[in-house]
N, C-alpha and C positions, 0 to 999 in steps of 0.2 A: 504493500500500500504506500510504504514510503515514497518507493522509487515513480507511482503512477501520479503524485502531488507534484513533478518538476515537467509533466507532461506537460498542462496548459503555458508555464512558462517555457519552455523550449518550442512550443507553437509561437509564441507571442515573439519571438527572439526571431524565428525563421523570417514571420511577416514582416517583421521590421528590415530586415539584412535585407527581403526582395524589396522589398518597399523603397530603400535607401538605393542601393542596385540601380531599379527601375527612373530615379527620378536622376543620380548619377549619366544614365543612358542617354536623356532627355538632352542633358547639356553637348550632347557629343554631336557633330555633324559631319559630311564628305561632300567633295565635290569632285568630278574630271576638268581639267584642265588644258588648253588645247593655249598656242603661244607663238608671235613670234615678234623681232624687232630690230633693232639695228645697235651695232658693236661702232664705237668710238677709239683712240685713243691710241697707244701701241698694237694692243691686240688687232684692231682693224688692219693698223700698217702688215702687220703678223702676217695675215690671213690676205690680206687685199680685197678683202669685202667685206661690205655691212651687215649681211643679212644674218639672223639665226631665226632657229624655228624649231619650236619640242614640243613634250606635251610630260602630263604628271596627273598625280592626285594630291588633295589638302582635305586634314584634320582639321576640324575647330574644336575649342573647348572653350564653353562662354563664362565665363567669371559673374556676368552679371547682363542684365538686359542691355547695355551697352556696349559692354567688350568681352574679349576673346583670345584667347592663345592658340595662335594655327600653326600649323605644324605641315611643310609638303616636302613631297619629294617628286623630283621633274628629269625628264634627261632630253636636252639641248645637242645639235646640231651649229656648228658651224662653218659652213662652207666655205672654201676658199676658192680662189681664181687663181690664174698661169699668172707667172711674172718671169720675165727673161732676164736673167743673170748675167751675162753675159753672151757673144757674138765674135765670130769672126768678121775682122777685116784685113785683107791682105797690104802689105804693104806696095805700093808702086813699083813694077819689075823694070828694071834696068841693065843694058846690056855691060857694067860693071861687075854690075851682082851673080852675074849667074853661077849659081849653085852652093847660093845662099838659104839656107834652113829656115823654117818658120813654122812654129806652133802653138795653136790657139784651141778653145773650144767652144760652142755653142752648148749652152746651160738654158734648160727653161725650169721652174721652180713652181708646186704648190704645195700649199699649206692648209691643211683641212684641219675644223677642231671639232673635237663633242665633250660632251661634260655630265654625271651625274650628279645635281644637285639638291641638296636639303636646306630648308632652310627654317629657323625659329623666330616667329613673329609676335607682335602685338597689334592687337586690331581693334579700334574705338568704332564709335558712329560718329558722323560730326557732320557739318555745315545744313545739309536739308536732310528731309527723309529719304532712306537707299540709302546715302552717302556713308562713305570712312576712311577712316588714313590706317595705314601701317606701319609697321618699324621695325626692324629688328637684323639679322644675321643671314647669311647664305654662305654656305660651304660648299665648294666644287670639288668634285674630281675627274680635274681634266686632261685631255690627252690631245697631242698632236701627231697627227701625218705628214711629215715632210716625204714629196715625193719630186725627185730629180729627173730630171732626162736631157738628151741630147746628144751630142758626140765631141771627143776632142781628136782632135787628126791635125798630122805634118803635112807640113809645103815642101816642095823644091823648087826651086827657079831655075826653070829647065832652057828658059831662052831669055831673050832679051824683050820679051813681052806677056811669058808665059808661067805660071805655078801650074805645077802638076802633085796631085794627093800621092803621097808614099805610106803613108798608115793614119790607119782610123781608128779608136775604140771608141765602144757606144757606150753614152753616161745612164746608168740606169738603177737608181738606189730609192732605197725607203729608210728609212730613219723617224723611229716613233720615240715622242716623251710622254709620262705623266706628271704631274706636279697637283698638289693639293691645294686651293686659293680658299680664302675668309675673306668678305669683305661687308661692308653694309649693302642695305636694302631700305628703300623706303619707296612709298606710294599711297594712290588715292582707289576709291572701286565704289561701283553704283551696283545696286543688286535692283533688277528690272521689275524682278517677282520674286516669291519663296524656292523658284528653282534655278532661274541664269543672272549671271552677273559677271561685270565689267572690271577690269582694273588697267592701270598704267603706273609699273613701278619702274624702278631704278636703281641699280647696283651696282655694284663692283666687282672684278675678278683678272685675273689674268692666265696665261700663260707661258710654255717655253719649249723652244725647238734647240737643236744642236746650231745652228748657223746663226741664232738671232740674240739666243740666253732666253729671261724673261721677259715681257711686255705685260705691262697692267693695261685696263682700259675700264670703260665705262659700258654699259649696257641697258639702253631703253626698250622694253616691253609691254606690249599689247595682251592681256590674257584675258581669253573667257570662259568662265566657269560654269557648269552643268550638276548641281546638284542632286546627290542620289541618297 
């Protein structure tokens, strides 16, 4: 009989823990994420182009009817474009020179980036209804593509107006970095409804190739969120 007097209260314990549980759950939100925007700074010159574009999911956890601890995690794209490194130019043959030596190459270079990032936010309401700023940290882990090509090949000056090719090798390498970047984050976001919403934030990050070291930059994004 003893042991059947602790029954009610071990009920009364259970309903409480779901009870707390459940209202716990309430606070918690998600969203998809879909993004892209333009690279400034070093890292643009890095890469030779602006654009990036990824996608991610975000955590919330609302403190209070006004704000919120978000938590995502997103993986970025950054493409790179050709840049020419260098070029041959022959020097001007002269019937003095002949059977003067000359060796040059043709280099074209790109630089691709991608990144998995997290990041820890704080998130208010503010200015009108929808509206909110954020703030907080972004952690990268990013990696670079350096991909080379071209050829370097000898001259002969075989006449007194001629270069003739005696050897060719083709340039053809990959060379990857990773490196780890921290930097800030901050922006604004409009929620349309209880399901999609808007933001425009701004951050930090950089990276690094064997030819360049590191480059920081800036990075403005466009995201829109899909809540689930």
């Amino acid at each position: 009989m003893t042991r059947l007097t602790h029954i009610p209260r071990l009920v009364f314990l259970s309903l409480a823990l779901c009870v707390g549980l459940s209202a716990q759950a309430d606070r918690w939100g998600g969203s998809f994420k879909v993004f892209g925007g333009a690279t400034d700074g070093g890292a643009k010159d890095l890469m030779g182009a602006t654009v990036n574009f990824g996608g991610g999911v975000e955590g919330t956890y609302a403190l209070d009817k006004d704000a919120s601890l978000v938590f995502d995690l997103g993986y970025r794209f950054f493409p790179g474009s050709n840049a020419i490194q260098s070029y041959i130019t022959l020097p001007t043959a002269t019937a003095a020179n002949i059977g003067r030596v000359y060796t040059g190459e043709t280099r074209d270079r790109k630089v691709d980036g991608s990144s998995w990032q997290v990041s820890a936010l704080y998130r208010r309401n503010a200015f009108t209804e929808g509206m909110y700023w954020q703030g907080g940290l972004r952690l990268g882990f990013n990696k670079t593509k350096q991909t080379d090509t071209g050829a370097a090949s000898s001259y002969t000056q075989t006449s007194a107006t001629a270069w003739t090719v005696t050897a060719t090798r083709a340039i053809d390498s990959v060379d990857e970095r990773k490196n780890t970047s921290i930097g800030l984050l901050g922006g604004i976001g409009y929620r349309f409804n209880d399901q999609y919403s808007g933001e425009l934030n701004v951050f930090q990050t950089h990276f690094e190739t064997a030819a360049a070291g590191k480059k920081g930059g800036t990075v403005a994004e466009l995201a829109f969120g899909v809540r689930f």
